[in-house]
C-alpha positions as CSV (number, residue, x, y, z in Angstrom):
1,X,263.1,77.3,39.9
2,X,260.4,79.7,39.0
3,X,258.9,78.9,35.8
4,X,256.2,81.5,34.5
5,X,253.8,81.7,31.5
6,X,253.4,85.2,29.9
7,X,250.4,84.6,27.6
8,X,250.0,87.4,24.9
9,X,250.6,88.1,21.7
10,X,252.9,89.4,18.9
11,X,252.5,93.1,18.8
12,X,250.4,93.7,21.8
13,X,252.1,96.4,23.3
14,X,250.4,96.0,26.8
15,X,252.2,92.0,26.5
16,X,255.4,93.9,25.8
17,X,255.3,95.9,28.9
18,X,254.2,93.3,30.9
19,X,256.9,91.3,30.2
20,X,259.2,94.1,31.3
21,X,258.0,95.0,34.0
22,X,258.0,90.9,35.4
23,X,261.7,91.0,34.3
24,X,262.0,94.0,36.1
25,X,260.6,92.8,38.9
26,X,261.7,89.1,39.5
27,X,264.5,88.4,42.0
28,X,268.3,88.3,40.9
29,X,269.2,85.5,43.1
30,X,266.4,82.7,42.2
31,X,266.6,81.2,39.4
32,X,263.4,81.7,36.8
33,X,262.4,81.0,33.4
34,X,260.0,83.1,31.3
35,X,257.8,81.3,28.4
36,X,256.1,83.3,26.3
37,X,252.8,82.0,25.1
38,X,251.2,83.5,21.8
39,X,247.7,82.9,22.4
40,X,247.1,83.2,18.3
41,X,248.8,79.6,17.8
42,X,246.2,78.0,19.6
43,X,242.4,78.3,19.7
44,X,241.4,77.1,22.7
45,X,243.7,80.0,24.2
46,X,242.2,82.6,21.6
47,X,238.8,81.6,23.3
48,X,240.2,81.5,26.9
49,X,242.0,84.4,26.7
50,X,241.5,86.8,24.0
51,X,239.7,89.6,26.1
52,X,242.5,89.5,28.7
53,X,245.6,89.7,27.6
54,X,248.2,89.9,28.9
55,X,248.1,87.1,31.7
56,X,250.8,85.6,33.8
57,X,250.8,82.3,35.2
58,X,252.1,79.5,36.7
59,X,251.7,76.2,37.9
60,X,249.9,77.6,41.1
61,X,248.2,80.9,40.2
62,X,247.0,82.7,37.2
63,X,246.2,86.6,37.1
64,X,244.8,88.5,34.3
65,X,246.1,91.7,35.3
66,X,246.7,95.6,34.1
67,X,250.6,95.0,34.9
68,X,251.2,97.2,37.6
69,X,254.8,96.5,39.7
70,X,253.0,96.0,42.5
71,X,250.6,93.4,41.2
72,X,253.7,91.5,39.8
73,X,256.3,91.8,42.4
74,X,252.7,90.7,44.6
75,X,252.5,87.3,41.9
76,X,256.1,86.6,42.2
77,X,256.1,86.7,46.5
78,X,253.1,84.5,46.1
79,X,255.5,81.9,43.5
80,X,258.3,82.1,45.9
81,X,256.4,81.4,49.0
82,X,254.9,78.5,47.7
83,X,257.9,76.7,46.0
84,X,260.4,77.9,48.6
């Protein structure tokens, strides 16, 4: 199972995106769950990652990242090789 963090938050347009494009972009046939993180509900996250939202992680690997296809569908081969 591929379990990913989406840390934004509510309104940011640029989280919105991202998160379509990673649904967009994960594979039909593994199974995956999506959290989304608001980074406002925490302070420690406000302070971590306030200047670059949107970010998506995982257990394994973390990117701050513009949210271009080929940066995620990059992430996601990265998740999948790892994890099998």
């Amino acid at each position: 199972m591929m379990h990913l963090l989406l840390l934004g938050t509510a309104g940011c347009h640029l989280c919105e995106q991202a998160e379509e494009i990673i649904r967009e972009c994960l594979p039909n046939d593994y199974d995956s769950v999506i959290e989304l993180i608001d980074i406002a509900e925490q302070e420690h996250w406000q302070a971590q990652y306030a200047i670059c939202i949107p970010v998506i992680s995982s257990a394994s690997k973390k990117n701050c990242l513009a949210f271009e296809v080929a940066d995620v569908k990059e992430f996601i081969r990265f998740f999948v090789a790892r994890v099998g």
